[in-house]
DRENMARLO-761611 format. One record per residue (C-alpha): residue number from 1; z, x, y. Coordinates in nm, 3 decimals. Each point is the difference from the previous one (the first is absolute). Last residue first. Layout:
N
+-----+---------+---------+---------+
!   n !      up !    east !   north !
+-----+---------+---------+---------+
! NUM !       Z !       X !       Y !
...
+-----+---------+---------+---------+
REM end
This chain:
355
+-----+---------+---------+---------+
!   n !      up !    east !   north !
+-----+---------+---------+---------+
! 355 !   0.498 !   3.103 !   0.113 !
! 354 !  -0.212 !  -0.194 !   0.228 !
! 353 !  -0.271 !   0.021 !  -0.284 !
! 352 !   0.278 !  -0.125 !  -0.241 !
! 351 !   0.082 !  -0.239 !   0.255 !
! 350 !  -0.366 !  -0.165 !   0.036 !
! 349 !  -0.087 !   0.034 !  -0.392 !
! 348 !   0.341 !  -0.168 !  -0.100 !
! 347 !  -0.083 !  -0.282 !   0.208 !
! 346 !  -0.343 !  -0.015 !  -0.111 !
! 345 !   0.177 !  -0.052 !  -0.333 !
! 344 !   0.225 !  -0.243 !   0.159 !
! 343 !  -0.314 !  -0.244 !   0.117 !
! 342 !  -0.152 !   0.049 !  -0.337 !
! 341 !   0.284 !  -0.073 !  -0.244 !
! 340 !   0.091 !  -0.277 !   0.177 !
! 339 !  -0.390 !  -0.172 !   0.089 !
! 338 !  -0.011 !  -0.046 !  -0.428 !
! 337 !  -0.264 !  -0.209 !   0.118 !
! 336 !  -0.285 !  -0.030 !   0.271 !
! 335 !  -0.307 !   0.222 !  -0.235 !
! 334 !  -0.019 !  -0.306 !  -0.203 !
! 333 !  -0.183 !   0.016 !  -0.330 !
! 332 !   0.320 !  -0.253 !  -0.098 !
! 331 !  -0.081 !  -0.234 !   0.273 !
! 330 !  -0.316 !  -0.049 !  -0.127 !
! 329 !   0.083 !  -0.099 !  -0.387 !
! 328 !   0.276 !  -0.205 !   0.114 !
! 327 !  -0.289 !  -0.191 !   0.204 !
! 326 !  -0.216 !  -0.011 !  -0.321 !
! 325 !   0.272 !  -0.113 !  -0.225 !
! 324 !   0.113 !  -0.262 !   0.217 !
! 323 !  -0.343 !  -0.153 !  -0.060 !
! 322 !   0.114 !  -0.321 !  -0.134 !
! 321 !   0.294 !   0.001 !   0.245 !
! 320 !  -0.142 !   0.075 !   0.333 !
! 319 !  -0.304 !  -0.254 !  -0.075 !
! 318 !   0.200 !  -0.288 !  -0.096 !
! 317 !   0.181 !   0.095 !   0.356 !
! 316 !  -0.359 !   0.048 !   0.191 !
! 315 !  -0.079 !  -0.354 !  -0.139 !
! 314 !   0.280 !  -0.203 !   0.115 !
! 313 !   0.015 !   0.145 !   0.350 !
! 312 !  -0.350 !  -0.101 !   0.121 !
! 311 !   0.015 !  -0.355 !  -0.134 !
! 310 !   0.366 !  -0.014 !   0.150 !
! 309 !  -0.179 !   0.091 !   0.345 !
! 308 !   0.196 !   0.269 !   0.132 !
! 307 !  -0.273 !   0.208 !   0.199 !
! 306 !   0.059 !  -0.012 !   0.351 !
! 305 !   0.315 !   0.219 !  -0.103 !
! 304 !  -0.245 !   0.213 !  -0.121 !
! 303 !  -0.027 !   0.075 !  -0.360 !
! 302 !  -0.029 !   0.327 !  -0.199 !
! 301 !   0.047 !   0.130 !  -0.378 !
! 300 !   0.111 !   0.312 !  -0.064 !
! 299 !   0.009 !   0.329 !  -0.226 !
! 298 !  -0.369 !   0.061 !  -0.013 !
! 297 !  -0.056 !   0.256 !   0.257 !
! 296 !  -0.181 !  -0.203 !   0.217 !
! 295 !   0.265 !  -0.250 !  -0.020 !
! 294 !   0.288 !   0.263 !   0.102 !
! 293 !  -0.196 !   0.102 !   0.296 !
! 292 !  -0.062 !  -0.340 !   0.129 !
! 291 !   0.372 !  -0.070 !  -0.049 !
! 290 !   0.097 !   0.308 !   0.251 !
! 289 !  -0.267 !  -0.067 !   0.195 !
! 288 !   0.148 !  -0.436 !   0.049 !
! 287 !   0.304 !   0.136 !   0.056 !
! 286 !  -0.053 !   0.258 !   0.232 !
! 285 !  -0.123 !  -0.236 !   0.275 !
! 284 !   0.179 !   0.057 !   0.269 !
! 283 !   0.198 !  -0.289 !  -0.090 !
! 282 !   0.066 !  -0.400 !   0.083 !
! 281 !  -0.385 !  -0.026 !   0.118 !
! 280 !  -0.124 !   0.221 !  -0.234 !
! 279 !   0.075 !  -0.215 !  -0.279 !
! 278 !   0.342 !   0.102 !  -0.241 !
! 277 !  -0.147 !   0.080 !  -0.377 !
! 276 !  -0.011 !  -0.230 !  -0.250 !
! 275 !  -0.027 !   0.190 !  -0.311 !
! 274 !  -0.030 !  -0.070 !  -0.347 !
! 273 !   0.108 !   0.233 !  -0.240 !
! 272 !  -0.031 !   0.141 !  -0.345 !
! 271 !   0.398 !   0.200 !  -0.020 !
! 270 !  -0.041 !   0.398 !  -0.114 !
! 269 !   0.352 !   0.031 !   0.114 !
! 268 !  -0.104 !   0.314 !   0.208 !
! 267 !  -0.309 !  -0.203 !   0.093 !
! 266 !   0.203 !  -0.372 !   0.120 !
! 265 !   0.247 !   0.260 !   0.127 !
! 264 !  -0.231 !   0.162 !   0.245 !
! 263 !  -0.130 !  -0.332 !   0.091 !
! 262 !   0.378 !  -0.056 !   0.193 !
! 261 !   0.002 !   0.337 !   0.173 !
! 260 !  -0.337 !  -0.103 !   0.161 !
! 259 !   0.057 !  -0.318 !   0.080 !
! 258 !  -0.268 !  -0.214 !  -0.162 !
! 257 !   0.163 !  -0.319 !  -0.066 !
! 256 !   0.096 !  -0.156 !  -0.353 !
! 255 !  -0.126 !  -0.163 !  -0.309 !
! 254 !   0.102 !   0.187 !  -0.311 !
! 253 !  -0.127 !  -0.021 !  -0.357 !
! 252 !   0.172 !   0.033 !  -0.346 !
! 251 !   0.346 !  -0.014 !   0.131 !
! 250 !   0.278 !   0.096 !  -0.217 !
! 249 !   0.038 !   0.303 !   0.068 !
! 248 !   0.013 !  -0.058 !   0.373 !
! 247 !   0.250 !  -0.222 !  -0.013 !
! 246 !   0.240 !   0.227 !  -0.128 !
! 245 !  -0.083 !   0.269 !   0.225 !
! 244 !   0.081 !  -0.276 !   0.257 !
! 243 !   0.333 !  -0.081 !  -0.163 !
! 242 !   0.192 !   0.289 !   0.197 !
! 241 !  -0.049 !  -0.167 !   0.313 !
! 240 !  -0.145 !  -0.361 !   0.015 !
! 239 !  -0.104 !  -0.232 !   0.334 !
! 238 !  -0.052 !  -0.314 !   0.099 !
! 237 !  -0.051 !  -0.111 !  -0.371 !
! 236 !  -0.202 !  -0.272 !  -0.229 !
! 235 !  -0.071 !  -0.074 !  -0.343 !
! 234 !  -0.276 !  -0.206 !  -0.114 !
! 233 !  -0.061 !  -0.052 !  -0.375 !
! 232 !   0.167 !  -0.358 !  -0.036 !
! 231 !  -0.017 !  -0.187 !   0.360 !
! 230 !   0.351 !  -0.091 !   0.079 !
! 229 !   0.061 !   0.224 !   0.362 !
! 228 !  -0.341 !  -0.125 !   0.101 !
! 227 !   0.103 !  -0.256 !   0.320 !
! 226 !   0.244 !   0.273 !   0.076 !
! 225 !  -0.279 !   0.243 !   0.162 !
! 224 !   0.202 !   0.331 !   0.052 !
! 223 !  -0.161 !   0.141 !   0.312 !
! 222 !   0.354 !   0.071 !   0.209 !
! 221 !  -0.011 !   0.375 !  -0.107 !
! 220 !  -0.304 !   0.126 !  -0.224 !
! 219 !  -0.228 !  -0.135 !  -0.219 !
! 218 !   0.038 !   0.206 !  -0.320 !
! 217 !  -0.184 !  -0.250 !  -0.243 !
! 216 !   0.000 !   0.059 !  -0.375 !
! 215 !  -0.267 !  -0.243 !  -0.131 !
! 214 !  -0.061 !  -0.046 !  -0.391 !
! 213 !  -0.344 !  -0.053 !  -0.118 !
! 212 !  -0.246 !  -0.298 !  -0.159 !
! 211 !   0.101 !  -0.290 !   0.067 !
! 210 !   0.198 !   0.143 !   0.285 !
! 209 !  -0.295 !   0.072 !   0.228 !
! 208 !  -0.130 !  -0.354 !   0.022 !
! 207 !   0.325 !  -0.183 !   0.073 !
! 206 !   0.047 !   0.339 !   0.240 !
! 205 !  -0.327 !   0.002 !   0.226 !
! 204 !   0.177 !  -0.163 !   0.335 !
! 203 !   0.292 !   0.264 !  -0.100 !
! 202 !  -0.287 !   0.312 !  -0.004 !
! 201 !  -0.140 !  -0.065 !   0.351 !
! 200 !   0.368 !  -0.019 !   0.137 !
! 199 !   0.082 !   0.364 !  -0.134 !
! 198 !  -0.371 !   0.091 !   0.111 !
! 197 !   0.070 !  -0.101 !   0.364 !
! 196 !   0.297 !   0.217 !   0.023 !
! 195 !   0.367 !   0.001 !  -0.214 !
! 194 !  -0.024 !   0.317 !  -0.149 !
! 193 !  -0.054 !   0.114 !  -0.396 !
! 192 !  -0.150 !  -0.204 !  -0.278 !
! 191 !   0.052 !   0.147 !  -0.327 !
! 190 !  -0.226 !  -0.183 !  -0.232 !
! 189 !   0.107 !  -0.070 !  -0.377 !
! 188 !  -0.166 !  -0.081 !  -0.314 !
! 187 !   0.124 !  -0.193 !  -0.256 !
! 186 !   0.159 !   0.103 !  -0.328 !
! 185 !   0.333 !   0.132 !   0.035 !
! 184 !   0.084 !  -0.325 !   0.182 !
! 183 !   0.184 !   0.022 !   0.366 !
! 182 !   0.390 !  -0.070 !   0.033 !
! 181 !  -0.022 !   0.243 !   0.329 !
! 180 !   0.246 !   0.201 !  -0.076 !
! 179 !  -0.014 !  -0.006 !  -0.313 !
! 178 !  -0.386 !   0.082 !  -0.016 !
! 177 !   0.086 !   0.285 !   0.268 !
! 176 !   0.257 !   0.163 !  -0.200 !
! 175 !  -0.220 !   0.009 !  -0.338 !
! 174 !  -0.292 !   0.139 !   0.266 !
! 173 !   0.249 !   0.309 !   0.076 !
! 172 !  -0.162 !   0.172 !   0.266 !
! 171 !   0.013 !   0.412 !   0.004 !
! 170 !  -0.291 !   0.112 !   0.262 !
! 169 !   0.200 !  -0.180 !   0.323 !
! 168 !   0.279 !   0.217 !  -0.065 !
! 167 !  -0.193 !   0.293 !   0.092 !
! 166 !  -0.095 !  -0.130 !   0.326 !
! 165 !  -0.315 !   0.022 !   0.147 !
! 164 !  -0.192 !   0.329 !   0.157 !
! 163 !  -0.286 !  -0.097 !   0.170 !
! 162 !  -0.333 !   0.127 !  -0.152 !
! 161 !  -0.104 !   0.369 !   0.015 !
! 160 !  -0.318 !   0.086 !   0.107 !
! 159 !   0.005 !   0.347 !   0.219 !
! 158 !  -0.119 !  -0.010 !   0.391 !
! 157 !   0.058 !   0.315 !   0.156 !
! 156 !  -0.292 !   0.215 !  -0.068 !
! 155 !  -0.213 !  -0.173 !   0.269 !
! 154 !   0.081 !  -0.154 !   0.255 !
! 153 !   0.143 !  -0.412 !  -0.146 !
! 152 !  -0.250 !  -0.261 !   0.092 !
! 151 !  -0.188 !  -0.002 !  -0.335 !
! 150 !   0.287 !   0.034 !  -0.200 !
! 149 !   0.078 !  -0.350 !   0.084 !
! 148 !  -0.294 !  -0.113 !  -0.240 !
! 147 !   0.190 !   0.154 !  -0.304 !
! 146 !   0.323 !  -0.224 !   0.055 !
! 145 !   0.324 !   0.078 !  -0.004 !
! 144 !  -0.015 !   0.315 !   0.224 !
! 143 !   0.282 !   0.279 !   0.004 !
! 142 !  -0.084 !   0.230 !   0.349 !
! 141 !   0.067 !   0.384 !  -0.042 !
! 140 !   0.110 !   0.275 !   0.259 !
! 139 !   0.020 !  -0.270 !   0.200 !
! 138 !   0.058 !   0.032 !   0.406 !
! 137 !  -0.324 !  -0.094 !   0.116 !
! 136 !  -0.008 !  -0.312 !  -0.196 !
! 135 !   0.351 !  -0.124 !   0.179 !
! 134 !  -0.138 !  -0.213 !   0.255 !
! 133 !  -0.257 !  -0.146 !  -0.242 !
! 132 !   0.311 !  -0.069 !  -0.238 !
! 131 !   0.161 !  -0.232 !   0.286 !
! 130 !  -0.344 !  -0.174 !   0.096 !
! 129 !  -0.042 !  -0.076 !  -0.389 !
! 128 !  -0.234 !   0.139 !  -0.175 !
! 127 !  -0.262 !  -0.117 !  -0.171 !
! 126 !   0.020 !  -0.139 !  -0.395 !
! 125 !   0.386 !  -0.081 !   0.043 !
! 124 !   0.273 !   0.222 !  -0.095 !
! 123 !  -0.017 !   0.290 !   0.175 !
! 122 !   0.235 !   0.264 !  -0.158 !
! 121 !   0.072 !   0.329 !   0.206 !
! 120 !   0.129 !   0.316 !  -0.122 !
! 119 !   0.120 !   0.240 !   0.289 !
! 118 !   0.093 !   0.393 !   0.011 !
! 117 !   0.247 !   0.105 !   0.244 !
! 116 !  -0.132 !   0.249 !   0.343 !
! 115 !   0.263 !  -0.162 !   0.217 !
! 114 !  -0.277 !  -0.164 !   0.233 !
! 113 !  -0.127 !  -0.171 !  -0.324 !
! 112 !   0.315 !  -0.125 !  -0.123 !
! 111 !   0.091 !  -0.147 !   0.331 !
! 110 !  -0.335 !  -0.142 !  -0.018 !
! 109 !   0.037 !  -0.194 !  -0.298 !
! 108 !   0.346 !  -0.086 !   0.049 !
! 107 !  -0.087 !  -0.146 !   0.335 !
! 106 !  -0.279 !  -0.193 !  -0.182 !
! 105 !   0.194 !  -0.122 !  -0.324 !
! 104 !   0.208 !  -0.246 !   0.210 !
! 103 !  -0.350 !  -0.237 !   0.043 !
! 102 !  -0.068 !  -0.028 !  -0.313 !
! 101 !  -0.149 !   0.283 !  -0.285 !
! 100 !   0.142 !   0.062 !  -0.312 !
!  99 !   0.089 !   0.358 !   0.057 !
!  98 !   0.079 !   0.280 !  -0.157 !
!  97 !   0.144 !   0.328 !   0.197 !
!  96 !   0.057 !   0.351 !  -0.189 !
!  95 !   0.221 !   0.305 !  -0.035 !
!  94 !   0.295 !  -0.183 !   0.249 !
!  93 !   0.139 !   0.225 !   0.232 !
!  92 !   0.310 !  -0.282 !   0.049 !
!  91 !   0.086 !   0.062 !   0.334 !
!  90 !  -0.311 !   0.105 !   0.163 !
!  89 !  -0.148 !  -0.325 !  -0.187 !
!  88 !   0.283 !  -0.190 !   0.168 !
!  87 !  -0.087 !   0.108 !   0.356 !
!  86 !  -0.383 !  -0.074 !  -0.022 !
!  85 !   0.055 !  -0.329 !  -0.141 !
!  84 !   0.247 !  -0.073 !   0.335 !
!  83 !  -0.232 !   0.094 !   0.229 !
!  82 !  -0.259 !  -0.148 !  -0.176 !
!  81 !   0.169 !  -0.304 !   0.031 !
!  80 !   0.064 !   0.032 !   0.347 !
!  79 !  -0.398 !   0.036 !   0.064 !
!  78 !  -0.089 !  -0.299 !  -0.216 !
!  77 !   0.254 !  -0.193 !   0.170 !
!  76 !  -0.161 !   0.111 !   0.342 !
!  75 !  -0.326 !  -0.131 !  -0.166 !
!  74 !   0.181 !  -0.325 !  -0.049 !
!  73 !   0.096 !  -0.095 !   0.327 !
!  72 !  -0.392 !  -0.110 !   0.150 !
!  71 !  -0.151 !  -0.146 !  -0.303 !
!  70 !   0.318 !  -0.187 !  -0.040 !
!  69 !  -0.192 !  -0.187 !   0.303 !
!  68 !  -0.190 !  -0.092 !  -0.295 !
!  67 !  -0.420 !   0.014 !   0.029 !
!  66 !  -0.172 !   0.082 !  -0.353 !
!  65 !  -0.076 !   0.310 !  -0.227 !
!  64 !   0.360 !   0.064 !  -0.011 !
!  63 !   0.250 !   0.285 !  -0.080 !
!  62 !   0.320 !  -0.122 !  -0.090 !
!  61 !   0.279 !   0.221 !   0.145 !
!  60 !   0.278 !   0.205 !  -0.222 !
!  59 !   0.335 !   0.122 !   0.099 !
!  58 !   0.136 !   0.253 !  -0.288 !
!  57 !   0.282 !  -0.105 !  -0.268 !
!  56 !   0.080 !   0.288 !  -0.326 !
!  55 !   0.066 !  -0.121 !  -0.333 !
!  54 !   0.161 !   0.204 !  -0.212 !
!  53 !  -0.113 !  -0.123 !  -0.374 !
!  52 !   0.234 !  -0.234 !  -0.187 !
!  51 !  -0.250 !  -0.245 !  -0.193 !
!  50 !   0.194 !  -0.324 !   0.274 !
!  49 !  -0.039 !   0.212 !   0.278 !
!  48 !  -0.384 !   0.056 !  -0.017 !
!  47 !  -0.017 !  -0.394 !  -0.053 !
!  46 !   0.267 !  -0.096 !   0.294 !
!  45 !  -0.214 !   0.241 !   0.239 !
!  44 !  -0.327 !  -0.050 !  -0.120 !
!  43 !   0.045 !  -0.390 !   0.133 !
!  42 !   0.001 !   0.123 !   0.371 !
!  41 !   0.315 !   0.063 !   0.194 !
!  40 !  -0.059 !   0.370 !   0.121 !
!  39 !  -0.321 !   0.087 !  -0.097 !
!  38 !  -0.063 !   0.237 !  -0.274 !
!  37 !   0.049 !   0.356 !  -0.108 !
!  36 !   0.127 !   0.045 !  -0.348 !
!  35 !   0.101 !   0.329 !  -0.180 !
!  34 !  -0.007 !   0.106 !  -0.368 !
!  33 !   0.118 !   0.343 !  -0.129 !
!  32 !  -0.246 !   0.065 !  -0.286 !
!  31 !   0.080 !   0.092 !  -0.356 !
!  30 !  -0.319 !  -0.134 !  -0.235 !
!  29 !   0.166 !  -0.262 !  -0.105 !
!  28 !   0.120 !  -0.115 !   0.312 !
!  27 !  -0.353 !  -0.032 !   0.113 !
!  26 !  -0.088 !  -0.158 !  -0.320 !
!  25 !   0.248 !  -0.298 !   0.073 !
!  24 !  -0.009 !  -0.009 !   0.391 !
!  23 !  -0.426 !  -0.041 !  -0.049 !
!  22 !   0.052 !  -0.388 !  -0.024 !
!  21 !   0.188 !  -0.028 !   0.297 !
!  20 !  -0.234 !   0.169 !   0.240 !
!  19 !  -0.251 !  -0.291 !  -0.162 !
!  18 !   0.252 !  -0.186 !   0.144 !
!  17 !   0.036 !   0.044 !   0.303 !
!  16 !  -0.370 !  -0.020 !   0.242 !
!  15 !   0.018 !  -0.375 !  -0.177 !
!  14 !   0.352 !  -0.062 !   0.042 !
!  13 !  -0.132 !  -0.295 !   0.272 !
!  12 !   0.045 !  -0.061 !   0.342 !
!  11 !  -0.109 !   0.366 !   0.150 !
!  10 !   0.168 !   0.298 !   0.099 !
!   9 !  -0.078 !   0.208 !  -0.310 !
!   8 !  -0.067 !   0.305 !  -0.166 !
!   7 !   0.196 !   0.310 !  -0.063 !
!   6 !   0.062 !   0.295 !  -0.282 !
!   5 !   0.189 !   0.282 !   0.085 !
!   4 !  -0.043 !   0.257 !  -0.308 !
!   3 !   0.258 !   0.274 !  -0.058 !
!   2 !  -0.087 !   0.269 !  -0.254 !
!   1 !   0.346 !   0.162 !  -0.158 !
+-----+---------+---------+---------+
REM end
C-alpha cells in the first residue's frame, strides 16, 4: 500500500488544513495509508483527529520578518521539530510528503528532503509565503493557484492546479436553503461571508439592497446586529456547518474577502463575486493580489476597504448579477479547478516514479 504524510500548519486559522482535508476522500480512494504531521496543540490537531487519520505532533517556531524576542527561541523549536519530523518519517517510510504550507510544514519539509522522500507543495497565495520559500528547494513539484505565482516558482516545478475544496461543498440543496432561511423563490440572493468592513458596508446599504435581493449574511461570532433581526429578506449567522453548501446554492452572487482558500470556492462553485480584500496594513498583502488576479481574469469584482461608499457598492452588485453569465462564463475556462483530481494525479506520478 502507498503511504502519503501530508502536513501543514502552525498558524491561527485551518487554512494550511483543510484543503489537506478535502483530498482525504480521493486519497482514500485511491488506497493510500494517510499520516499527519502537525503542531502539537494547534487547530489541525482536533480537525485531522476528528476525519480519523494518525496524526503525528512536532515543535514548530514562527518565522518572522519583524523583531520578537520569540525571534530568539523559536529557531531552536524549528530545530527540535525537525528532530522529531525526521524521526517519524524514518518510522513511517512514507512514499510521498504533501504539504499545505505553515510554519509546522518546514521541519517536515526538510526532514523529507534529508531522507531522500519526494515532496508536493501547495502555495496558496499569488507569491509565496516565507514558509513555502523555505521549502522551494525541496519540491519535486510546487501547486500554484494563480497563473502569476508561477512566475516565482524555478522552473519545471510550478503546475496550475487550484485549491482543492470540499466535495460536500459542490452538492447544495437550494430547496434546503430557501427553508431555511424563509427566503422567496423568486428574488435574488447575495451570500455575504465574514464580519469585516464590507459586512458593515453592506447593512448601512440594506433598505436599498432588499428591494430588490435577498441577503444571507455569515458574520461571524459576537457580530450579530439585533437591531435587524425583523427585517424581511435578511438572514443572519455567526457561523454554519453543513448548511454552507446549502447556502451556497442558493446564492446568486457572493461578497467576501480574498483569502486564498476562500476565492477558491467562489471559482469551484462558479459564485460572481465581490471582493474586499484585507489592506496591506492588516496583511502582507496577499489579499488584495490574490483579488487583483481574480478580476483580471474576469471572475471578480474589487473594492478597497477605502472604497465602501454605498454609491460605489450598489452598482458593482447590479452589475455582478446582470452579467453573472459572463463571470460564470470565466470561471468555467478556468485552468484553477477540478484542483483534486490534479494535485492526486501528480501524486500518483511522484510515487509511481518512486516505485
Amino acid at each position: 500500500m502507498k503511504r502519503i504524510v501530508l502536513t501543514g500548519g502552525g498558524g491561527g486559522t485551518a487554512g494550511h488544513v483543510t484543503p489537506n482535508i478535502a483530498l482525504l476522500p480521493k486519497l482514500r480512494e485511491l488506497g493510500y495509508d494517510i499520516h499527519y504531521i502537525g503542531s502539537y496543540e494547534g487547530i489541525e490537531k482536533k480537525l485531522i483527529e476528528d476525519v480519523n487519520v494518525p496524526y503525528y505532533g512536532i515543535a514548530s517556531g514562527k518565522l518572522r520578518r519583524y523583531f520578537d524576542p520569540k525571534n530568539f527561541s523559536d529557531p531552536f523549536r524549528v530545530l527540535k521539530g525537525y528532530g522529531e519530523a525526521r524521526k517519524i518519517l524514518k518510522k513511517l517510510k512514507p512514499d510521498v510528503v504533501f504539504s499545505k504550507g505553515g510554519f509546522v510544514a518546514v521541519p517536515v519539509v526538510l526532514a523529507a528532503k534529508h531522507l531522500h522522500i519526494p515532496v508536493i507543495i501547495h502555495e496558496s497565495d499569488m507569491t509565496p509565503g516565507l514558509a513555502n520559500k523555505i521549502s522551494l528547494s525541496a519540491a519535486t513539484k510546487v501547486c500554484c493557484n494563480f497563473p502569476e505565482t508561477m512566475g516565482y516558482i524555478p522552473e519545471g516545478k510550478a503546475v496550475l492546479t487550484g485549491s482543492p475544496i470540499r466535495e460536500e461543498l459542490l452538492h447544495g440543496n437550494k430547496l434546503a436553503a430557501l427553508n431555511l432561511c424563509g427566503f422567496a423563490a423568486n428574488k435574488p440572493v447575495i451570500l455575504v461571508i465574514g464580519g469585516s468592513q464590507g459586512s458593515v458596508a453592506v447593512r448601512g446599504i440594506l433598505p436599498e439592497l432588499l428591494k430588490k435581493y435577498q441577503v444571507i449574511h455569515l458574520c461571524g461570532k459576537g457580530k450579530l446586529d439585533s437591531t435587524k433581526t425583523d427585517m424581511e429578506g435578511y438572514i443572519q449567522f455567526e457561523y454554519v456547518k453543513k448548511e454552507l453548501a446549502d447556502l451556497f446554492a442558493l446564492a446568486d452572487v457572493c461578497i467576501s474577502r480574498a483569502g486564498a482558500n476562500a476565492i477558491c470556492e467562489l471559482l469551484a462553485l462558479r459564485k460572481p463575486n465581490l471582493l474586499i480584500p484585507l489592506s496591506a496594513n492588516a496583511s502582507r498583502g496577499d489579499q488584495i493580489l490574490n483579488a487583483e488576479s481574480f478580476e483580471n481574469q474576469g471572475f471578480s469584482e474589487v473594492l478597497t476597504e477605502e472604497n465602501l461608499a454605498p454609491t460605489i457598492i450598489l452598482p458593482i452588485i447590479d452589475k455582478l448579477y446582470e452579467k453573472r453569465a459572463d463571470y460564470v462564463a470565466a470561471m468555467e475556462k478556468s485552468g484553477q479547478s477540478d484542483a483534486i483530481s490534479k494535485i492526486t494525479s501528480l501524486i500518483e506520478e511522484v510515487t509511481s516514479g518512486k516505485n
